[in-house]
C-alpha positions as CSV (number, residue, x, y, z in Angstrom):
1,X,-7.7,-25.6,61.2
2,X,-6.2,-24.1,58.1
3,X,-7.8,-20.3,57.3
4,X,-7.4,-17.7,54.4
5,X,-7.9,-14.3,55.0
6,X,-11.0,-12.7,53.5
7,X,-11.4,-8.8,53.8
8,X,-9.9,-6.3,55.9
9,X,-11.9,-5.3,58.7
10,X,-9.5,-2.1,59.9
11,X,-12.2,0.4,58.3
12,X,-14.8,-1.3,60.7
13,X,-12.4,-1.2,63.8
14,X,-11.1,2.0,63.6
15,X,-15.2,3.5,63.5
16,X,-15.6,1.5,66.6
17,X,-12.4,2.9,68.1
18,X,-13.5,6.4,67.4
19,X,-9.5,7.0,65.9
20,X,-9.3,7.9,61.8
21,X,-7.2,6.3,59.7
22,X,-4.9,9.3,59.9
23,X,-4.7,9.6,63.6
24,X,-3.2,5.9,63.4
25,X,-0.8,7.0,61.4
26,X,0.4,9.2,63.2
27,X,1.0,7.2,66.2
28,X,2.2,4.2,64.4
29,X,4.8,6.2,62.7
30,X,3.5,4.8,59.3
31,X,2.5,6.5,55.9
32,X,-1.2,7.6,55.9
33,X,-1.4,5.9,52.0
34,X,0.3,2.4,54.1
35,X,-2.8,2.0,56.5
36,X,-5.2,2.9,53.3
37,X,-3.6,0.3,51.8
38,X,-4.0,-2.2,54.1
39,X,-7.8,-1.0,54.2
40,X,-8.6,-1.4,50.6
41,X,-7.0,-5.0,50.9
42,X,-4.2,-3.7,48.2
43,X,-1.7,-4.9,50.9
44,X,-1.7,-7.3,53.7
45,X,-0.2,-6.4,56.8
46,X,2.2,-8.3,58.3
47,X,1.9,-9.6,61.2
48,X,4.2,-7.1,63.6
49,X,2.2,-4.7,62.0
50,X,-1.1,-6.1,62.7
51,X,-0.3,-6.8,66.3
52,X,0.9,-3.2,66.6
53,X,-2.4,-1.9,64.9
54,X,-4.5,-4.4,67.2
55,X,-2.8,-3.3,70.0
56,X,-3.7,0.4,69.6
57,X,-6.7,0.4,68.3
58,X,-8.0,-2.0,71.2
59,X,-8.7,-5.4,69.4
60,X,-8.0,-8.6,68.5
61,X,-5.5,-9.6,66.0
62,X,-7.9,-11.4,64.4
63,X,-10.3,-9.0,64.4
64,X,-8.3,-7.2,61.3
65,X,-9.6,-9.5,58.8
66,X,-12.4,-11.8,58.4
67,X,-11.4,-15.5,58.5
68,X,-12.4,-18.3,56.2
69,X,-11.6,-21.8,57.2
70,X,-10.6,-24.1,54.6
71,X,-10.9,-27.6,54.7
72,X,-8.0,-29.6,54.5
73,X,-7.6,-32.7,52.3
């Protein structure tokens, strides 16, 4: 199954992690303005930096962005 990525959930994750956007930051080594980025879906993270964020914050992968499946033809 082919899927597009829809919004980015980080906002949503980090509240249920309890950690801002800041304190992720901070551990991650990145740019506060890079994770903002990410949350206002002006960038999309790649994919060592989505596991890294997944894996800190205590969720899925694919719990960063909603999913839309697209149909194939």
């Amino acid at each position: 199954m082919k899927f597009e990525l829809g919004r980015c959930l980080l906002n949503e994750r980090l509240l249920e992690s309890g950690m801002s956007k800041d304190e992720l930051a901070q551990i991650l080594l990145y740019k506060s303005e890079r994770i903002g980025d990410f949350m206002e879906d002006k960038r999309v993270m790649p994919l060592k930096i989505a596991i890294s964020i997944a894996d800190t914050i205590g969720c899925n992968v694919r719990d960063l962005y909603e999913l839309k499946s697209t149909e194939s033809l």
